[in-house]
PQR file of N, CA, C, O and H, with PARSE charges and radii, in Angstrom:
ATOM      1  N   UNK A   1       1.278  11.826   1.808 -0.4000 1.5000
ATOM      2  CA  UNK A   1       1.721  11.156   0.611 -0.0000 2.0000
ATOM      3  C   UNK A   1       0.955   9.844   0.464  0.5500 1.7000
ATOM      4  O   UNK A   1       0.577   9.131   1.394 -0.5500 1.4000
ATOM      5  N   UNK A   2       0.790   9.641  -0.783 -0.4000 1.5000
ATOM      6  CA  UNK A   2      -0.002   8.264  -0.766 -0.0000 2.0000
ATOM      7  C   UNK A   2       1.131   7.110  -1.527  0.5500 1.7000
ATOM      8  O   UNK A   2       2.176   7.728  -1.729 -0.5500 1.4000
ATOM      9  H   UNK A   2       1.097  10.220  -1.538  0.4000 1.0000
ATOM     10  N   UNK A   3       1.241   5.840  -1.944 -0.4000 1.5000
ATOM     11  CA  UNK A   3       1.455   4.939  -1.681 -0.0000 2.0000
ATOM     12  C   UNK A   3       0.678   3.597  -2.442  0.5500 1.7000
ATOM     13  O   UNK A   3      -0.315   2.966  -2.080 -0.5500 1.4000
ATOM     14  H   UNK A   3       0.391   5.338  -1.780  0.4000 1.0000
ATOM     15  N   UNK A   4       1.575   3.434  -3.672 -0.4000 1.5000
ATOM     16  CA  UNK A   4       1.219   1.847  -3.897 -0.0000 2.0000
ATOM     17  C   UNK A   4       1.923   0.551  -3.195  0.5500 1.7000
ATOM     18  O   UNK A   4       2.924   0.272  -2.535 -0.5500 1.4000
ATOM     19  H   UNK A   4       2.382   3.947  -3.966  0.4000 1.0000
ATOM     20  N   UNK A   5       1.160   0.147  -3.563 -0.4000 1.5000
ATOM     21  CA  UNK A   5       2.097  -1.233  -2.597 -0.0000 2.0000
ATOM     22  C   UNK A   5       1.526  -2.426  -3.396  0.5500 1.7000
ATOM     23  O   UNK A   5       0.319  -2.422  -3.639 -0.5500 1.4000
ATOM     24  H   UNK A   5       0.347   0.373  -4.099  0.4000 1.0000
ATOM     25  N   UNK A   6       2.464  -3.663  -3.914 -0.4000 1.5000
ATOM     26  CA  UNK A   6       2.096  -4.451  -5.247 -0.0000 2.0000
ATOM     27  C   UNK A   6       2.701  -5.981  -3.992  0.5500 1.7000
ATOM     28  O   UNK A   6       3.677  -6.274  -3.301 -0.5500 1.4000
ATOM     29  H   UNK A   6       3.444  -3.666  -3.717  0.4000 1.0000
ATOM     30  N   UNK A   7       1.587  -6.433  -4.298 -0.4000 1.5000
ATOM     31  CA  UNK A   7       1.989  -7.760  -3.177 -0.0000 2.0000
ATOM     32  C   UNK A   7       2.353  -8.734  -4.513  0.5500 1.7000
ATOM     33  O   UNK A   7       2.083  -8.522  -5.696 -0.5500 1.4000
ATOM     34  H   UNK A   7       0.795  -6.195  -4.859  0.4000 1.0000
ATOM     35  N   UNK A   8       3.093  -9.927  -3.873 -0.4000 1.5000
ATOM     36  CA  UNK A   8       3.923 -10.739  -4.641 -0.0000 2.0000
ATOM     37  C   UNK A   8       2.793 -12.062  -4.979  0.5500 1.7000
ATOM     38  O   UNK A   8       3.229 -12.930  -5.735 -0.5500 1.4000
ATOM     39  H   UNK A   8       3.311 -10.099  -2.912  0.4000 1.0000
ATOM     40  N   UNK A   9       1.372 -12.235  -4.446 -0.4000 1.5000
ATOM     41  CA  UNK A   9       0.507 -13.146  -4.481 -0.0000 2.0000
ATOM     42  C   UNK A   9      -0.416 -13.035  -4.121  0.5500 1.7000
ATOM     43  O   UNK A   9      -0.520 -11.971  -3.510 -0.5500 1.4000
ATOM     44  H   UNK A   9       1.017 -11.530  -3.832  0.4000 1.0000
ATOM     45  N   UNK A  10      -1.617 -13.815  -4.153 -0.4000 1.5000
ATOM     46  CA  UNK A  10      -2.990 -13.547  -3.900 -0.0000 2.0000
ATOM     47  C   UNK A  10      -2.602 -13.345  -1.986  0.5500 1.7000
ATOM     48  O   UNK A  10      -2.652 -12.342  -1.274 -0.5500 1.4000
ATOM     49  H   UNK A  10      -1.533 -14.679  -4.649  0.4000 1.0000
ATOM     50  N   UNK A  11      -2.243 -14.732  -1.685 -0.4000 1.5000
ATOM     51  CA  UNK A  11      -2.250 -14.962  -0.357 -0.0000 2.0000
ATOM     52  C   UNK A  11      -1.583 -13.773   0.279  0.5500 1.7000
ATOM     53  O   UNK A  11      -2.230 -12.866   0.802 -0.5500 1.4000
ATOM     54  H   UNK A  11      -2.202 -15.546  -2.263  0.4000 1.0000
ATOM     55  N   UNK A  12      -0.106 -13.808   0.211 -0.4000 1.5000
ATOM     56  CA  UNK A  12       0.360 -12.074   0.477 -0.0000 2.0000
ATOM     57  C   UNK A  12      -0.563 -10.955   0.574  0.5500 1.7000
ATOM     58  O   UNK A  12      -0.883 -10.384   1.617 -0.5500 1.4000
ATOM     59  H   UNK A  12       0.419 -14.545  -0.214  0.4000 1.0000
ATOM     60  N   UNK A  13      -1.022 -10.654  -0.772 -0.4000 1.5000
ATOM     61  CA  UNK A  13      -1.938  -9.428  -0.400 -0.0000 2.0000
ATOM     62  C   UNK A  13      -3.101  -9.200   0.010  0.5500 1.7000
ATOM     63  O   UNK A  13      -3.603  -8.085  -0.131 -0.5500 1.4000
ATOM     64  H   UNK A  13      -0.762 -11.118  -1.619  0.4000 1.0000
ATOM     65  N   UNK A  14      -3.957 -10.550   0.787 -0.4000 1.5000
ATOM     66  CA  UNK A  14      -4.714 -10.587   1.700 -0.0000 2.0000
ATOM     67  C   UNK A  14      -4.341 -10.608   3.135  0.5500 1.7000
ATOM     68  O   UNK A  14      -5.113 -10.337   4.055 -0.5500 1.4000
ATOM     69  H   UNK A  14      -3.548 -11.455   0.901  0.4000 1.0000
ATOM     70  N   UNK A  15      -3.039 -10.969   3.260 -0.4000 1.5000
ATOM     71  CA  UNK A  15      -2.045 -10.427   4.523 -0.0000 2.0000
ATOM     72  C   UNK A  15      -2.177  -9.309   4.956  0.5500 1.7000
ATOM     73  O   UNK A  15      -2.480  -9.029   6.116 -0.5500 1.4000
ATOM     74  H   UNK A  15      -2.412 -11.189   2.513  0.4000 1.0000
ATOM     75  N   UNK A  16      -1.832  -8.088   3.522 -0.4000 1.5000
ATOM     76  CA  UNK A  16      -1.048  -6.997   3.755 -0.0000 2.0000
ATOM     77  C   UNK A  16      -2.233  -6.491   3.935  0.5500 1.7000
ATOM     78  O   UNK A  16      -2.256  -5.653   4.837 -0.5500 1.4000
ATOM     79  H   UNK A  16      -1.586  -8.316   2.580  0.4000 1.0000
ATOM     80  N   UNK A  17      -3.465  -6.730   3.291 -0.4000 1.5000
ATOM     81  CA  UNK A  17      -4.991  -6.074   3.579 -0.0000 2.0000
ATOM     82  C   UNK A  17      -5.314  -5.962   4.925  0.5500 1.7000
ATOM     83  O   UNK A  17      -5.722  -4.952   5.499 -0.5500 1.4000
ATOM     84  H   UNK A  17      -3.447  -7.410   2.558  0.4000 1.0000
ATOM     85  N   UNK A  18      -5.101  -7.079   5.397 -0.4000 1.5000
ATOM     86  CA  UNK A  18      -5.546  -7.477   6.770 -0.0000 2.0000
ATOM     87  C   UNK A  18      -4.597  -6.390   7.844  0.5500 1.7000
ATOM     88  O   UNK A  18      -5.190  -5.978   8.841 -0.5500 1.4000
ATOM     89  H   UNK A  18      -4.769  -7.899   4.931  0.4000 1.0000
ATOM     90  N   UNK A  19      -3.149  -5.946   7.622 -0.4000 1.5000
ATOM     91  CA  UNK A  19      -2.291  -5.561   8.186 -0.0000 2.0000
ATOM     92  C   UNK A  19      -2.448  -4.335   8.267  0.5500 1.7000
ATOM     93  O   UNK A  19      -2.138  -3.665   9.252 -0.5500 1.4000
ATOM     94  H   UNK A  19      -2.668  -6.280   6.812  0.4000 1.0000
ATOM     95  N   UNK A  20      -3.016  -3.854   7.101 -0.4000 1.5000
ATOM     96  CA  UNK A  20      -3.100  -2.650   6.935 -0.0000 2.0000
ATOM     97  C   UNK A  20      -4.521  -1.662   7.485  0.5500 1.7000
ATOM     98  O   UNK A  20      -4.657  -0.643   8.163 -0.5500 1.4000
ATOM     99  H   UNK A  20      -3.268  -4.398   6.301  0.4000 1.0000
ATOM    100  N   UNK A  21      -5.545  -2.729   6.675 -0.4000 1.5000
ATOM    101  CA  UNK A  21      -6.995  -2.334   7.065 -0.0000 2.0000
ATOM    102  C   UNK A  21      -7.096  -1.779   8.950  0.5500 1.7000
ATOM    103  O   UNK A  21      -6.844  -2.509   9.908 -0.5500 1.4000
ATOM    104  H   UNK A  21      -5.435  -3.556   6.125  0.4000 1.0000
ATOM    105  N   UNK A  22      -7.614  -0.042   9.018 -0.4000 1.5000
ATOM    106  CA  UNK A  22      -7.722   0.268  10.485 -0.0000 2.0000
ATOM    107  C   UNK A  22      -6.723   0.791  10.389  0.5500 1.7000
ATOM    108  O   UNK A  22      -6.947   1.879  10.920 -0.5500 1.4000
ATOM    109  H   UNK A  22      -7.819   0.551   8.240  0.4000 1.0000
ATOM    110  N   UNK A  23      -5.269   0.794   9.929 -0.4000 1.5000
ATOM    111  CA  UNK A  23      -4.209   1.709  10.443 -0.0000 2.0000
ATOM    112  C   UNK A  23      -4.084   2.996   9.605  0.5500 1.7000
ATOM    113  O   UNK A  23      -4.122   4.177   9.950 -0.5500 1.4000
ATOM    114  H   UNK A  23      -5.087  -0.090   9.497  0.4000 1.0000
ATOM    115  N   UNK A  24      -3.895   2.315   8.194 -0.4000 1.5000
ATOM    116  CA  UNK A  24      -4.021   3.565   7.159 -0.0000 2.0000
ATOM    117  C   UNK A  24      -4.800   3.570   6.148  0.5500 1.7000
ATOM    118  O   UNK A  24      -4.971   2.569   5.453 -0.5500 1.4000
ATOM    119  H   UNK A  24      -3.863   1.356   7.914  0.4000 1.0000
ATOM    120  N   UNK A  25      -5.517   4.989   5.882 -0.4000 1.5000
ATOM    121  CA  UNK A  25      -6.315   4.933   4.488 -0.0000 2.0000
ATOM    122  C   UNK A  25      -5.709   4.195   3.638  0.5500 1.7000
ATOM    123  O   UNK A  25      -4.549   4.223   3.228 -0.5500 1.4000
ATOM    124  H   UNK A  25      -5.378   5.803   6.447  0.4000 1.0000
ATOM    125  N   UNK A  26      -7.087   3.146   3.266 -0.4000 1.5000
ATOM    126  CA  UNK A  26      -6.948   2.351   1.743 -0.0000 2.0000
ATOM    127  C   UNK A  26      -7.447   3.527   0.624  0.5500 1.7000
ATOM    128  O   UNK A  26      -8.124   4.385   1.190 -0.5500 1.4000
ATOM    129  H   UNK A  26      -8.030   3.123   3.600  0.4000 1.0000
ATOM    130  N   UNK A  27      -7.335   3.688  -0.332 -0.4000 1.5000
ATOM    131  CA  UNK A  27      -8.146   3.952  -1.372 -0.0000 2.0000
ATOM    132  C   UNK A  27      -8.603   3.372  -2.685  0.5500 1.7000
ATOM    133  O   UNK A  27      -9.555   3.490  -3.456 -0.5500 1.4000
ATOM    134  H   UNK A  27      -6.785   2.991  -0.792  0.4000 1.0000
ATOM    135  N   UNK A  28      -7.584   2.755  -2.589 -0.4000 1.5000
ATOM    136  CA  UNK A  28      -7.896   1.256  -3.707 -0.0000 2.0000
ATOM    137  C   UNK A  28      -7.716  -0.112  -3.850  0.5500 1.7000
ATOM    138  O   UNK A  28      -6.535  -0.417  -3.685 -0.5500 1.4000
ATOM    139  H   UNK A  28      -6.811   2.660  -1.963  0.4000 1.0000
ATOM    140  N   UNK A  29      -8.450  -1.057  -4.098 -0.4000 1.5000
ATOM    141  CA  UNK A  29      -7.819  -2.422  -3.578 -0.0000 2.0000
ATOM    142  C   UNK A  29      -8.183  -3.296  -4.777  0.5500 1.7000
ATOM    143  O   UNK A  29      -9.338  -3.653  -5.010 -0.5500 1.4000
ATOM    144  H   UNK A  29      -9.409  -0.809  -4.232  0.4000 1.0000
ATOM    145  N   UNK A  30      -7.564  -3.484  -5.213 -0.4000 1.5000
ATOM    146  CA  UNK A  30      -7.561  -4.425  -6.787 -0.0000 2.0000
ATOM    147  C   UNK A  30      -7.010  -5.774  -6.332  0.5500 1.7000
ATOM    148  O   UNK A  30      -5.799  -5.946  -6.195 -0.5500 1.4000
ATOM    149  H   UNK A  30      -6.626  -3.194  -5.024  0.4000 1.0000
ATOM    150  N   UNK A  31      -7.887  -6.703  -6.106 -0.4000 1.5000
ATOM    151  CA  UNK A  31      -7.682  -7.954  -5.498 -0.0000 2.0000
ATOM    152  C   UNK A  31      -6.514  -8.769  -6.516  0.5500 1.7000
ATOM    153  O   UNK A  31      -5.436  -9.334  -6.331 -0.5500 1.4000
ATOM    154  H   UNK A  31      -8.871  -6.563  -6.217  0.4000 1.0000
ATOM    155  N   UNK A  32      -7.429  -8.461  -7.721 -0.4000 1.5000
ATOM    156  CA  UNK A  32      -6.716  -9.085  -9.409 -0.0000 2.0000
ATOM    157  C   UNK A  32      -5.692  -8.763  -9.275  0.5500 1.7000
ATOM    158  O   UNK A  32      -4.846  -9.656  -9.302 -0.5500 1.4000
ATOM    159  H   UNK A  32      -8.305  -8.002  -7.872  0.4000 1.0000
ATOM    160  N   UNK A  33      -5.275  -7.475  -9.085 -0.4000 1.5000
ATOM    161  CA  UNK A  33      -3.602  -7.035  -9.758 -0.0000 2.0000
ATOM    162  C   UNK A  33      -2.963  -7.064  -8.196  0.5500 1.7000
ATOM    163  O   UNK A  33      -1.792  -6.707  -8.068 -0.5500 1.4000
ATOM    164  H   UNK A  33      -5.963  -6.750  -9.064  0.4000 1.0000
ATOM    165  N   UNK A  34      -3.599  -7.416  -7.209 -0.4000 1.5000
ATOM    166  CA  UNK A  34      -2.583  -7.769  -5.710 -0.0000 2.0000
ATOM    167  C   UNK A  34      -2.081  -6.052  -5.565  0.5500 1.7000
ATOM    168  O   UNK A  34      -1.022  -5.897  -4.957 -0.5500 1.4000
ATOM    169  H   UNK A  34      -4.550  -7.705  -7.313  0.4000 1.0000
ATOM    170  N   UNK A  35      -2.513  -5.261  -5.887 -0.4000 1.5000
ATOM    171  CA  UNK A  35      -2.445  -4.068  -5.337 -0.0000 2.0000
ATOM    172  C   UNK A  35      -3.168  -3.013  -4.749  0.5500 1.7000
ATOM    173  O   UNK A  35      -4.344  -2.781  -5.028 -0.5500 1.4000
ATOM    174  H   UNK A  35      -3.373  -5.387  -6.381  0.4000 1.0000
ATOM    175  N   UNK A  36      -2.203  -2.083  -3.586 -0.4000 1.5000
ATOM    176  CA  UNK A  36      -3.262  -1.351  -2.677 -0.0000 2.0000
ATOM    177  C   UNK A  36      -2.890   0.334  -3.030  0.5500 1.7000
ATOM    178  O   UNK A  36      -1.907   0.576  -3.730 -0.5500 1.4000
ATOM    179  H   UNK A  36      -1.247  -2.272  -3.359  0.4000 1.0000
ATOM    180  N   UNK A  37      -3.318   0.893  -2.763 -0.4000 1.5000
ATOM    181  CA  UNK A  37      -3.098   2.715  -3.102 -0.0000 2.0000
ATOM    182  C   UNK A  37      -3.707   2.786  -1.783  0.5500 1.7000
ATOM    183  O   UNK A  37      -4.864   2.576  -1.418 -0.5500 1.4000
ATOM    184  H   UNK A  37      -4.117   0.696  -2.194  0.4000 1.0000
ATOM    185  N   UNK A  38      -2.487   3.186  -1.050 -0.4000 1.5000
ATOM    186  CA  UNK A  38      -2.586   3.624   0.574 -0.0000 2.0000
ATOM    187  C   UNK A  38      -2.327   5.106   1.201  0.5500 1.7000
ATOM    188  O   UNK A  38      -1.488   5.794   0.620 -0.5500 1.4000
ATOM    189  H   UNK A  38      -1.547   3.356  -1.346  0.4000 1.0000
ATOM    190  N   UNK A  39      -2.810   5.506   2.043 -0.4000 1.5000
ATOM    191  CA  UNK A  39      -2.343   6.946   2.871 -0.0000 2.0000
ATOM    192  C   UNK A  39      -0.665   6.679   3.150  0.5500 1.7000
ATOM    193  O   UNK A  39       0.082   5.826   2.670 -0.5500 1.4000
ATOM    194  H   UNK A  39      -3.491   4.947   2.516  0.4000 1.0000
ATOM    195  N   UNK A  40      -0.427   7.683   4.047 -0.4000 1.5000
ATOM    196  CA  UNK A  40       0.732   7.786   4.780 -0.0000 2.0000
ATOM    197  C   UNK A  40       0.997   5.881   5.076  0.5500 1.7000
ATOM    198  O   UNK A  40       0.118   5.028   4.952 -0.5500 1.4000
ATOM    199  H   UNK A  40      -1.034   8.376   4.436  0.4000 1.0000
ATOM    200  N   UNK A  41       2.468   5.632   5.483 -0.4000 1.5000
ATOM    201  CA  UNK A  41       2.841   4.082   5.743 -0.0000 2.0000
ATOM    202  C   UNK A  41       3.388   4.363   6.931  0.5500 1.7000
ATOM    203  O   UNK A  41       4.368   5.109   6.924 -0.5500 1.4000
ATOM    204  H   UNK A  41       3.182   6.325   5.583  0.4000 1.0000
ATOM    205  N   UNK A  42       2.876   3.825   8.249 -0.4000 1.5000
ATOM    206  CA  UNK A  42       3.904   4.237   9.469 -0.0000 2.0000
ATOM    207  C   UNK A  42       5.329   3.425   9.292  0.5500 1.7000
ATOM    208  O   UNK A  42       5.325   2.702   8.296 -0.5500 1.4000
ATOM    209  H   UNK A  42       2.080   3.220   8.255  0.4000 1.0000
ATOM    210  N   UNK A  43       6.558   3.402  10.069 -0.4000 1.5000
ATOM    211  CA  UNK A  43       7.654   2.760   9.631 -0.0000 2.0000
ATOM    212  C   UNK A  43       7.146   1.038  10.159  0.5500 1.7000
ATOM    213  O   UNK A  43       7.605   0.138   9.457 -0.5500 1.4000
ATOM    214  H   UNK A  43       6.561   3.989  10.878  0.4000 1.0000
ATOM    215  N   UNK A  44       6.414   0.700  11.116 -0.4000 1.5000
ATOM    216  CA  UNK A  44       6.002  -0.354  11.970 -0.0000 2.0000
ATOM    217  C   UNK A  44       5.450  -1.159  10.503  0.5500 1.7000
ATOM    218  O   UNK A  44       6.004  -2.156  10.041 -0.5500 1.4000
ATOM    219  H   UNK A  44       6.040   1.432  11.686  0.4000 1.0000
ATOM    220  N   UNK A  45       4.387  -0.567   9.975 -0.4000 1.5000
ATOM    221  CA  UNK A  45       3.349  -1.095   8.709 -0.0000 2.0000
ATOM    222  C   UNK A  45       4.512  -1.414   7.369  0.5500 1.7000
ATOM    223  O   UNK A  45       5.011  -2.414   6.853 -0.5500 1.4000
ATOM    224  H   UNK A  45       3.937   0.243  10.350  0.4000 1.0000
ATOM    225  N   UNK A  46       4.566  -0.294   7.226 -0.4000 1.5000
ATOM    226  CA  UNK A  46       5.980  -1.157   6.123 -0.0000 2.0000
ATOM    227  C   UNK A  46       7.121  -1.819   6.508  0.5500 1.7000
ATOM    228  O   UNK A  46       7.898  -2.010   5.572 -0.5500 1.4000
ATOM    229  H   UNK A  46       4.160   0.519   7.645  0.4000 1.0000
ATOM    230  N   UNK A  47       7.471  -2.226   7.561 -0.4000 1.5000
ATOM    231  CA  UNK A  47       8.238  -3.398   7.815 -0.0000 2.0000
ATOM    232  C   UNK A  47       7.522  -4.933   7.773  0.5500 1.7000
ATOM    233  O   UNK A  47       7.988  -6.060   7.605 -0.5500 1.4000
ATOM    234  H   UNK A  47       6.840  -2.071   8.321  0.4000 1.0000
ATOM    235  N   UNK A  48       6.310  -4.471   7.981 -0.4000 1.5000
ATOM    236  CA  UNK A  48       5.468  -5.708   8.247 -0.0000 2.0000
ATOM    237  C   UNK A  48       5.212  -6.121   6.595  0.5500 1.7000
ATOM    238  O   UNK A  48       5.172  -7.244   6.093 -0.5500 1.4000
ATOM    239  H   UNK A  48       5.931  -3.555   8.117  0.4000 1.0000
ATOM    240  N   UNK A  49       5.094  -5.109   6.110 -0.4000 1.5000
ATOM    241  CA  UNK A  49       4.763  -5.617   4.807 -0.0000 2.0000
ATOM    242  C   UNK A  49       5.634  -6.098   3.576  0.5500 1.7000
ATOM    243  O   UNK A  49       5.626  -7.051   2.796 -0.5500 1.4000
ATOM    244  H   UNK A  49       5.127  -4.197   6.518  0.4000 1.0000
ATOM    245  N   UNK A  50       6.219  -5.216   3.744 -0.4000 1.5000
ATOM    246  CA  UNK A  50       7.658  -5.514   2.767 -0.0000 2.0000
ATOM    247  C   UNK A  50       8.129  -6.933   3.483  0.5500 1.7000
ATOM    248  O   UNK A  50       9.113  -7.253   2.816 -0.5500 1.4000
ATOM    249  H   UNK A  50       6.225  -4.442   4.377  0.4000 1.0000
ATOM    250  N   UNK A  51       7.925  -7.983   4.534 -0.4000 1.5000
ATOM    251  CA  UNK A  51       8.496  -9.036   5.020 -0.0000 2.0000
ATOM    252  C   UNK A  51       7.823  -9.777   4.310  0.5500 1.7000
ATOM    253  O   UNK A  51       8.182 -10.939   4.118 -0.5500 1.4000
ATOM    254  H   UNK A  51       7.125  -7.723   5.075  0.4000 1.0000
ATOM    255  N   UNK A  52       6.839  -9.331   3.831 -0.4000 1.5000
ATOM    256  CA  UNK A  52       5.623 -10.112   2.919 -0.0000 2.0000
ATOM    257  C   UNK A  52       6.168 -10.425   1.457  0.5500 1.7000
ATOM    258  O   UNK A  52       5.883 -11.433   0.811 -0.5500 1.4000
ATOM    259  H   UNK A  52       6.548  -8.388   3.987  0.4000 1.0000
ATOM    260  N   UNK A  53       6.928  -9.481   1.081 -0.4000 1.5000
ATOM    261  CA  UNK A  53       7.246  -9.429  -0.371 -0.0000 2.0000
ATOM    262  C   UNK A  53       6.664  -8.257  -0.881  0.5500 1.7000
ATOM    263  O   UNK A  53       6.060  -8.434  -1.938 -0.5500 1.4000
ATOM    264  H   UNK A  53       7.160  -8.662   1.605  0.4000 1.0000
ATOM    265  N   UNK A  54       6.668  -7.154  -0.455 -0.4000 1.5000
ATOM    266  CA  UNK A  54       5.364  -6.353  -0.964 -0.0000 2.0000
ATOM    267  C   UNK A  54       6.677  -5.088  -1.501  0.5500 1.7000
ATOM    268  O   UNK A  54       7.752  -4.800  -0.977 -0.5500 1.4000
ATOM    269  H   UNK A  54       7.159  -7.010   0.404  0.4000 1.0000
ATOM    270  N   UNK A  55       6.229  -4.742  -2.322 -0.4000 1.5000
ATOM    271  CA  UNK A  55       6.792  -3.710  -3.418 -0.0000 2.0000
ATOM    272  C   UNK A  55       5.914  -2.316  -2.892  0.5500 1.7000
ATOM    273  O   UNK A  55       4.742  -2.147  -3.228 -0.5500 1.4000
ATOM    274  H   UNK A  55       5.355  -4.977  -2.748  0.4000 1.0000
ATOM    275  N   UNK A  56       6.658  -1.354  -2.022 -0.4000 1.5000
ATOM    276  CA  UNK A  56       6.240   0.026  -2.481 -0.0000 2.0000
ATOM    277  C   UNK A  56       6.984   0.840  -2.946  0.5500 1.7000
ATOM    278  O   UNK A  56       8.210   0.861  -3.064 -0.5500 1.4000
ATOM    279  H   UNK A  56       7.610  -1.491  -1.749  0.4000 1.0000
ATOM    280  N   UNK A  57       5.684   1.985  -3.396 -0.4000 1.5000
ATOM    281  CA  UNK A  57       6.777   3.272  -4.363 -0.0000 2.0000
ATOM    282  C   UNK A  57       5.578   4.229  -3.624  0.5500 1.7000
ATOM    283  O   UNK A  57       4.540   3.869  -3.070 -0.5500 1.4000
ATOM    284  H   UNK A  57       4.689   1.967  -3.300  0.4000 1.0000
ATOM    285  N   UNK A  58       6.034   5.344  -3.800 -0.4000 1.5000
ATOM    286  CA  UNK A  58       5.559   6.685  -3.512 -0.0000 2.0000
ATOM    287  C   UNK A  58       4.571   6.643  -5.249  0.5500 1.7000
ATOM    288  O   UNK A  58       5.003   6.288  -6.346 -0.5500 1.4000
ATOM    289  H   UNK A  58       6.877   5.636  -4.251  0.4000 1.0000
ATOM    290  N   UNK A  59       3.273   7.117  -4.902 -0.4000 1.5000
ATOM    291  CA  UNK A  59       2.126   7.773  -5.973 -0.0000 2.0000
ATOM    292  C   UNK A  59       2.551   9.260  -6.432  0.5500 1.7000
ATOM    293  O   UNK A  59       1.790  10.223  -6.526 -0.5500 1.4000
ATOM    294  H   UNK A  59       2.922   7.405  -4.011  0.4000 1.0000
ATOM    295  N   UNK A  60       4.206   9.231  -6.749 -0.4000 1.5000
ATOM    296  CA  UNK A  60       4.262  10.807  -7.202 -0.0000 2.0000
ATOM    297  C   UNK A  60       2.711  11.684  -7.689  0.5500 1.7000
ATOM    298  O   UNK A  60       2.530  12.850  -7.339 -0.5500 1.4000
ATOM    299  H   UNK A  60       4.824   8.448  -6.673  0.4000 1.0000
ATOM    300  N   UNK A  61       1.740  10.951  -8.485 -0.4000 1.5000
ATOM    301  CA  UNK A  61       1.075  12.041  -9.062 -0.0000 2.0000
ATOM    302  C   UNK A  61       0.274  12.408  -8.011  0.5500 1.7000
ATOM    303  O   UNK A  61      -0.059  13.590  -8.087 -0.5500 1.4000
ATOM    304  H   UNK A  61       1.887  10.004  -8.770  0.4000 1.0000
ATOM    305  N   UNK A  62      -0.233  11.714  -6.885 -0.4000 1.5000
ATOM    306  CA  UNK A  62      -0.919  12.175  -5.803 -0.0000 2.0000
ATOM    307  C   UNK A  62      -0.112  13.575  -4.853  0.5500 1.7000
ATOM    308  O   UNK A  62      -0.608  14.600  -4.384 -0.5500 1.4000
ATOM    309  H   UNK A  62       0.039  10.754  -6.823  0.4000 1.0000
ATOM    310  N   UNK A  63       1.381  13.028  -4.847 -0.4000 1.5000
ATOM    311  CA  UNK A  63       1.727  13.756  -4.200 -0.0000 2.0000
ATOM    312  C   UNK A  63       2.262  15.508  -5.096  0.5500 1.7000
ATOM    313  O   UNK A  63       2.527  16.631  -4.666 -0.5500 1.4000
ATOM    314  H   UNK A  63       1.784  12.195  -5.228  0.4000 1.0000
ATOM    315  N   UNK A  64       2.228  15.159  -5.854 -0.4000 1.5000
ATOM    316  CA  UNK A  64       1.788  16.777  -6.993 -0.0000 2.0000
ATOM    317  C   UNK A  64       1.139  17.423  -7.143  0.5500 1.7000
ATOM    318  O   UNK A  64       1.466  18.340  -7.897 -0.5500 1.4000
ATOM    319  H   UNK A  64       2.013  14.247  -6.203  0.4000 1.0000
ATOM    320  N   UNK A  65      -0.494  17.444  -6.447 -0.4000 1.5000
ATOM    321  CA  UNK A  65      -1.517  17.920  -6.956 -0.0000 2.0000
ATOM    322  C   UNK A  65      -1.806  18.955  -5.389  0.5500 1.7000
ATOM    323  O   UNK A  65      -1.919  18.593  -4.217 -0.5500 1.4000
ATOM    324  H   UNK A  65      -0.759  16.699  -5.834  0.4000 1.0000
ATOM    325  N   UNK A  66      -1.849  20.217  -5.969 -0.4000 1.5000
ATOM    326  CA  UNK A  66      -2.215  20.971  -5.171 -0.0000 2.0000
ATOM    327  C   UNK A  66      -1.375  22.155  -5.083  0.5500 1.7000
ATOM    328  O   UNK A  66      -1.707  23.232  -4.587 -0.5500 1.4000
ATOM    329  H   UNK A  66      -1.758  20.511  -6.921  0.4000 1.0000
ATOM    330  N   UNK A  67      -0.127  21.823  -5.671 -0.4000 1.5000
ATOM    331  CA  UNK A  67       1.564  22.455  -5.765 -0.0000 2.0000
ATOM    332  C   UNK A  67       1.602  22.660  -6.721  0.5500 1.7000
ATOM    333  O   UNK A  67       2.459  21.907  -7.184 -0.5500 1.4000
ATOM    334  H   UNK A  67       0.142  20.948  -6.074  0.4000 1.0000
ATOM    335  N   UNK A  68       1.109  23.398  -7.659 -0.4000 1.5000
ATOM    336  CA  UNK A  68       0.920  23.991  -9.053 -0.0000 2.0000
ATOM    337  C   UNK A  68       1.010  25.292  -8.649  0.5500 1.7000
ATOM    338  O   UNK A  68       0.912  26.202  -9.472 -0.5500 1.4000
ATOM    339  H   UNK A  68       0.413  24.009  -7.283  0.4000 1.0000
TER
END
């Protein structure tokens, strides 16, 4: 499943970059809009991040495609 994740500030979401970068696929990183489109989230990585302020949701349309 993939994974947005919307940081609350510049500084934050150079945190969550840093936190993240090496553990799980990035696939998108929009510095401007403080958001990441990530792989799988281990439970360890999203605790760390969400302490940040960080907003995730599941990429339903990623996780649709293939299941047709």
């Amino acid at each position: 499943m993939r994974y947005k994740v919307k940081a609350p500030d510049l500084p934050a979401y150079r945190e969550i970059l840093e936190i993240l970068d090496g553990r799980v696929p990035i696939f998108v990183a929009s510095e401007k809009r403080h958001l990441l489109s990530t792989g799988d989230l281990p439970k360890d990585c999203l605790e760390e991040i969400s302490a940040r302020g960080a907003e995730v949701r599941p990429e339903i349309q990623y996780d649709l495609e293939g299941k047709r």
